[in-house]
C-alpha positions as CSV (number, residue, x, y, z in Angstrom):
1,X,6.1,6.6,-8.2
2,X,5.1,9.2,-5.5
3,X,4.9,6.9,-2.7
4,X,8.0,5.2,-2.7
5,X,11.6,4.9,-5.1
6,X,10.6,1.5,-6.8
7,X,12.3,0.0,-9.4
8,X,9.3,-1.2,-11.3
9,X,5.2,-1.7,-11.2
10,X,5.6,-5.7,-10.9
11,X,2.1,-6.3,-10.5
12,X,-0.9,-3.9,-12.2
13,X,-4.6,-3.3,-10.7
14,X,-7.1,-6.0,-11.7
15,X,-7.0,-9.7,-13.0
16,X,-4.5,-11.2,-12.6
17,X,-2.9,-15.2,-11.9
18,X,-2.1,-14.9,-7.8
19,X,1.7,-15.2,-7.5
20,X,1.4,-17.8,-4.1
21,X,-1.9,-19.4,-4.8
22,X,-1.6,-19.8,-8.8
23,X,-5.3,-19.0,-9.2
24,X,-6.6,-16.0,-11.3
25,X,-8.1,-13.4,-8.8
26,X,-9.1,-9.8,-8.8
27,X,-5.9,-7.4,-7.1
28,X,-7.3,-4.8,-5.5
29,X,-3.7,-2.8,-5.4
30,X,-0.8,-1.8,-7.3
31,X,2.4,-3.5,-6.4
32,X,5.6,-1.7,-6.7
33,X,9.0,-3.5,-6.4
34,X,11.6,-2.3,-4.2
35,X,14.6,-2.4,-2.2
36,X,13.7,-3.6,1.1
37,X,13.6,-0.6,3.9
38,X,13.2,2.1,1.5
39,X,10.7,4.9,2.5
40,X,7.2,4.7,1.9
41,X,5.1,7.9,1.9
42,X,1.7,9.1,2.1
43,X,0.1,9.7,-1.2
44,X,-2.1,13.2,0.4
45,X,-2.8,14.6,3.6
46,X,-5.0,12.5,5.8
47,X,-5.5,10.6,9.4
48,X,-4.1,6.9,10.4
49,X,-7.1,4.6,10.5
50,X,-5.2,1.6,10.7
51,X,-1.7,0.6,11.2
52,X,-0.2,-2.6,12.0
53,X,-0.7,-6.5,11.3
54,X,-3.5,-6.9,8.7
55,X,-3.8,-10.6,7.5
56,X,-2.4,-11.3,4.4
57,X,-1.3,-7.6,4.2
58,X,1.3,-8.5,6.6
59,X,2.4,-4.9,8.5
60,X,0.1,-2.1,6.7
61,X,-0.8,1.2,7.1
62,X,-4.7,2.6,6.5
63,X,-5.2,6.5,5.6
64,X,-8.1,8.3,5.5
65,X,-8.0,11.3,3.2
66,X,-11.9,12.5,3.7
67,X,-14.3,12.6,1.0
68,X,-14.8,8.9,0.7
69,X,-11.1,8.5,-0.2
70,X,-8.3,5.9,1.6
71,X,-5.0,4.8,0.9
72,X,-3.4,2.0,2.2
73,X,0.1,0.6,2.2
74,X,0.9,-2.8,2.9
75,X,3.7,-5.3,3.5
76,X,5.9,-3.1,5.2
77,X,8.9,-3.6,7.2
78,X,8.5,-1.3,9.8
79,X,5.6,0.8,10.5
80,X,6.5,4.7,11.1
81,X,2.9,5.8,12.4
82,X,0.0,5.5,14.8
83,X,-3.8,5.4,14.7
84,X,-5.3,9.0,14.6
85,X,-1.7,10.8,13.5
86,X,-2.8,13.1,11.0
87,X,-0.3,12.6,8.2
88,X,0.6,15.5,5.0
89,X,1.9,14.7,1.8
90,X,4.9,13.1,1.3
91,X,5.4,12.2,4.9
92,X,7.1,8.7,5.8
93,X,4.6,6.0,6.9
94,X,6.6,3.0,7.0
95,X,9.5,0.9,5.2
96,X,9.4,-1.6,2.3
97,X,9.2,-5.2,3.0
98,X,7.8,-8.5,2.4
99,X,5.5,-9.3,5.1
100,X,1.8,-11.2,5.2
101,X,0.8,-12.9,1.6
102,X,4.2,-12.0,-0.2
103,X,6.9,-13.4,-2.3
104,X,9.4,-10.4,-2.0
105,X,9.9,-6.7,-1.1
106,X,7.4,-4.4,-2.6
107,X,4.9,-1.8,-1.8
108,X,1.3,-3.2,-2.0
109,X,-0.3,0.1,-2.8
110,X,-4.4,0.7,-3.0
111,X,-6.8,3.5,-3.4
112,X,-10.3,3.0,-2.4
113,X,-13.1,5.7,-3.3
114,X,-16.5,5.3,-1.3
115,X,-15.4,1.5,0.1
116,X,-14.4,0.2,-3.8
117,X,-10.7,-0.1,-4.8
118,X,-10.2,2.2,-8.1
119,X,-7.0,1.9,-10.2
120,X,-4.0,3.4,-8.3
121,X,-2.3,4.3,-11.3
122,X,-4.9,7.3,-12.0
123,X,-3.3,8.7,-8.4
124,X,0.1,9.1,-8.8
């Protein structure tokens, strides 16, 4: 999928019924099953706006890519970069895992354009 080796898409962009909670909700993200510790890289060139313990994101990583476009990466493992790195495509931001609001290893992948969250399947 671009931004990491995943097995399968176990979890789509939109409605859907909230794996912990049981209650229909709105996911913002793309989730992406994996084998925990694989790499996870950055989707395009851009700067680390965020990176470390994010609520129910557990460990995550925020990336600004200019032009009203972020990425963000979330329930990581390990955490391979810092606020303000400036990051290129396909560089390693981190390692699947299963931390914050989780119920196994994955990558918790979202795009947001101008502050909204937009299908992530239409970037990679």
């Amino acid at each position: 999928y671009g931004v990491v080796s995943g097995k399968r898409i176990s979890s789509l962009f939109g409605n859907r019924i909230h794996p912990i909670t049981g209650r229909k909700t709105y996911h913002e993200g793309l989730d992406i099953a994996a084998n925990h510790g694989n790499s996870v890289y950055v989707y395009t060139s851009g700067t680390v706006v965020q990176a470390g313990w994010n609520g129910g994101y557990g460990l995550s990583v925020l990336v600004d890519h200019g032009g009203g476009l972020k990425t963000r990466y979330a329930h990581l493992s390990k955490i391979s970069v810092k606020v303000g790195q400036k990051v290129k495509t396909g560089n390693k931001v981190g390692a699947i895992g299963s931390t914050g609001n989780s119920t196994g290893p994955h990558l918790h992948f979202e795009v947001i354009r101008n502050g909204q969250p937009v299908n992530p399947l239409n970037y990679i």
